[in-house]
N, C-alpha and C positions, 0 to 999 in steps of 0.2 A: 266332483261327480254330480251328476245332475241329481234331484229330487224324485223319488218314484212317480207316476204317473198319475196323476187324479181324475175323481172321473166328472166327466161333464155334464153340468148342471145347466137346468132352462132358466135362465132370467126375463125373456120376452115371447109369452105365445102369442108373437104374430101372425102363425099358421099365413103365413103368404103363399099365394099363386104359383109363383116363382123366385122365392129369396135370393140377392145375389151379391154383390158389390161391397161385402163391408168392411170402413174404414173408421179410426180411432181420430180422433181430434183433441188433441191435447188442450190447446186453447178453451174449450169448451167442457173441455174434460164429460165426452159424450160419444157417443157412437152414431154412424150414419151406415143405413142401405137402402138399398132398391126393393120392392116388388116391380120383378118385371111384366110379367104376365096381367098384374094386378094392379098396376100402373102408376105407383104410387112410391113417395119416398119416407123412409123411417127415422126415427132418433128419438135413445135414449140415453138416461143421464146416470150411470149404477151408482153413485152417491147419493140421490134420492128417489130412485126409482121411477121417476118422470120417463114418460114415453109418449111422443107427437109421431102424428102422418100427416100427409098433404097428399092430393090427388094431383094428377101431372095430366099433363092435353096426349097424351100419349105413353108407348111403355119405353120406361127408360133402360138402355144397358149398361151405362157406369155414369159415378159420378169423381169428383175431386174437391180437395179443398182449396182456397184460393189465396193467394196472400192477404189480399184486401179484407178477409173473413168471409167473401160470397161464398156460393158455392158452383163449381162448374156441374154442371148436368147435361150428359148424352145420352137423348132420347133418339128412337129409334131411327130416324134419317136426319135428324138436327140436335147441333151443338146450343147452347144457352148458359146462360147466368143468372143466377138467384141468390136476391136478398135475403139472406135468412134471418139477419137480424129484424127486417122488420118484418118477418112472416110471426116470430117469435112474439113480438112487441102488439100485433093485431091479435092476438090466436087464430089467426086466419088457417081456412081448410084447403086453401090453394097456394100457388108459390106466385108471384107477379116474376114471369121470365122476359129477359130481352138476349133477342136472337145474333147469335154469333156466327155461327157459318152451317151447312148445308151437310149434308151426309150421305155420295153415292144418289142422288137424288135422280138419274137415268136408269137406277140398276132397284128394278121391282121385288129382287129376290132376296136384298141383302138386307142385316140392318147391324146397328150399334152391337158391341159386345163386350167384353173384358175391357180394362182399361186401369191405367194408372198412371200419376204425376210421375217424374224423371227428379232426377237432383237438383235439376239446372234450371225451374219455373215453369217447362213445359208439361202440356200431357200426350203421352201414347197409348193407342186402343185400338181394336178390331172392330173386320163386319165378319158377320156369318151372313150361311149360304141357308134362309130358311126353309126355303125347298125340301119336299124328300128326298132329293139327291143327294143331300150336304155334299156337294160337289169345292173342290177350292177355289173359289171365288171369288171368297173375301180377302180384304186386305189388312194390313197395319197403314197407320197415321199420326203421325204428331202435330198436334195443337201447339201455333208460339203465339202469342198477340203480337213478334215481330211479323211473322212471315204467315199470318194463320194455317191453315189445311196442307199441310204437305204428305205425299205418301212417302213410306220408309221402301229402300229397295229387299223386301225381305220375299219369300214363296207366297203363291196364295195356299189361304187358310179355309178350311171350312168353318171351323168352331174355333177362333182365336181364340188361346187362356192362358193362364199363368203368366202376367204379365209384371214383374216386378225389375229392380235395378237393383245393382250391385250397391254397398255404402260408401263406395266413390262417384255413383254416377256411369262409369264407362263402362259397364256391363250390363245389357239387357238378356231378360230371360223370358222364356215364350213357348208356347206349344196349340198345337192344331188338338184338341181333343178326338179327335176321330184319328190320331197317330202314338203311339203307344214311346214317349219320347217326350221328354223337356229338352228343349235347346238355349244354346247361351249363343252372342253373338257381341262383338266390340258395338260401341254407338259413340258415334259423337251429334250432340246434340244440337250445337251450332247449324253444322249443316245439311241434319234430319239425314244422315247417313249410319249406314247401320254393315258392321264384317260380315264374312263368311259365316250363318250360324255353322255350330258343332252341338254333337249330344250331349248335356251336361246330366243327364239321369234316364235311364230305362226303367218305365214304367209297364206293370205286371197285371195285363189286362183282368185279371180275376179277384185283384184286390181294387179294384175300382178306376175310372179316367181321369186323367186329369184335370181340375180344375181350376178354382183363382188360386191364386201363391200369395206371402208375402216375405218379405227379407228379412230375417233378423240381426241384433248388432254386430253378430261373431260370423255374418256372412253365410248363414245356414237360410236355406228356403224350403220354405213351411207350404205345403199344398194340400188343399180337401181335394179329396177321391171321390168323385160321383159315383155311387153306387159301391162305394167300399166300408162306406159308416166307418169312415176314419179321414185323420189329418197326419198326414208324415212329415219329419224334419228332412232333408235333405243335406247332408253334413254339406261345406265347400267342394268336397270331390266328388259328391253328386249320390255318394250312398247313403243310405236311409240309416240313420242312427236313433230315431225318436218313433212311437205310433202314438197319436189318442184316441181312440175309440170316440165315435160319437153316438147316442144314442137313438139313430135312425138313419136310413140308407143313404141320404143323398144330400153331405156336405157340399156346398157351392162355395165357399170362399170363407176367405179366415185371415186375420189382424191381428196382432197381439198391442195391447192398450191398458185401459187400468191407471192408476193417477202411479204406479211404480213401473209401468211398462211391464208387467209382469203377468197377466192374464191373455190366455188365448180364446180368440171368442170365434166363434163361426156359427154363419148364417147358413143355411137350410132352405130345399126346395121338394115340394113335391111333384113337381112336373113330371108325367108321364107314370107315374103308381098304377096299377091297377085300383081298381076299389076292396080288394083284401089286403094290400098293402099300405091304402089310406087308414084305413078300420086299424090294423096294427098299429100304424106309425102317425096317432093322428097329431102330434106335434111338429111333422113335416113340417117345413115353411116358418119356422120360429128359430130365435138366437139363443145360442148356446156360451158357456162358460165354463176356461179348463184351469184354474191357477196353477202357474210353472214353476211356484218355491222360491224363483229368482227373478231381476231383472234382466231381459234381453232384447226387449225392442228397442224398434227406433221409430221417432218422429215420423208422421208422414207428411212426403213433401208436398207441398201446393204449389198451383199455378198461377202464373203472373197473369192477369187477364187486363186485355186493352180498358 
């Protein structure tokens, strides 16, 4: 039986712009995300409470870990890599990036969005449609340093999210935030093809949309609810067996990490609040902390970069 639910604690008010992207780094035994709006990348160390930013030449939408220890970063119309050991090693307030590939670089309307490493060394991510339209426009993509930039044959998306993999790899899972639906679909990695999706969860537009996901070991996917101040487990057959509460409206994404793999942490955004809902909620845009009793994550994987 799992452990009752605890409630979640703030470890970092970073009050970001746009909080988004965050992932555990076991190596480092640290945590990494974005401010997107606010252009800037995060990391903290919960063992001794150390917390670094850097400012980015633009706003990032995901990033990844790299086999090499770099870090991949995709920023709004371009992919890059960064040193992090020696951003560390300077205390330096910038990243020194070298440029990898191009992003939709014809298309004015789109930019970077959701994203994460595969099992297999590469990474997959989305653009959104930033227009008022959020019309579906955007796509998916996998990153190889065999084959760089390839698009996956998936629908267009307006708000690509929830993009995590199965713990074999051959299952990708994904959703358009503007569609009330998680989808699952076969991938083979090799050759950036992607099945039939199918719905693998309906989602309940008044308990919030979908957002980032992550996998955990027994194959449950863990997604923050934009606008539902909460993060749901998603059993493997797609129903909801877990809630946590979070303590302000607008979970963006969530990792489970911790030196036992046993803490859920999710980062926060207050994009688009009113100003009475700022004044309530003024830890918007800051990481959160849920201890789950047990261990159940898994490693995240990194990309193999040229």
């Amino acid at each position: 039986m799992d452990p009752p639910v605890a409630a979640a604690h703030l470890i970092v008010s970073s009050r970001c712009a746009h909080g988004e992207g965050v992932l555990w780094c076991e190596r480092r035994q640290a945590l990494f995300w974005v401010d997107i709006d606010g252009a800037r990348l995060w990391m903290h160390s919960p063992a001794d409470g150390a917390t670094r930013n850097w400012s980015l030449p633009d706003r990032p939408g995901c990033i990844a870990l790299a086999t090499s220890g770099e870090l991949l970063l995709v920023l709004a119309k371009a992919m890059f890599r960064a040193d992090l050991d020696a951003a560390l090693g300077a205390e330096a307030t910038t990243l020194a990036l070298s440029h990898l590939a191009d992003v939709e670089p014809n298309e004015p309307r789109t930019r970077s969005n959701d994203g994460r490493a595969d099992r297999h060394g590469n990474f997959v991510f989305g653009t959104m449609d930033e227009s008022p339209e959020k019309s579906p426009i955007g796509n998916f993509y996998q990153y190889s340093a065999a084959h760089g930039l390839r698009r996956l044959p998936l629908p267009g998306a307006a708000i690509p999210n929830s993009i995590c993999f199965s713990p074999d790899g051959r299952t990708l899972y994904f959703c358009d935030s503007m569609q009330d639906v998680i989808q699952r679909c076969d991938y083979e990695p090799d050759a950036a093809w992607t099945g039939m999706p199918h719905p693998f969860a309906r989602v309940d537009p008044a308990g919030g949309a979908a957002d980032g996901s992550a996998l955990d070991a027994g194959g449950g996917l863990w997604n923050a609810r934009w606008g539902g101040a909460r993060v749901v487990r998603h059993a493997p057959d797609g129903n909801i067996d877990r809630v946590f509460p979070v303590p302000v409206p607008q979970p963006s994404c969530c990792t489970i990490g911790g030196a036992g793999l046993d803490t859920l942490y999710v980062i926060t955004s207050p994009q688009g609040l009113d100003d009475a809902a700022r004044e309530a909620f003024p830890e918007s845009g800051s990481l959160y902390a849920i201890p789950l009793g047990r261990a159940c994550g898994l490693p995240e994987s990194r990309v193999a970069l040229p």
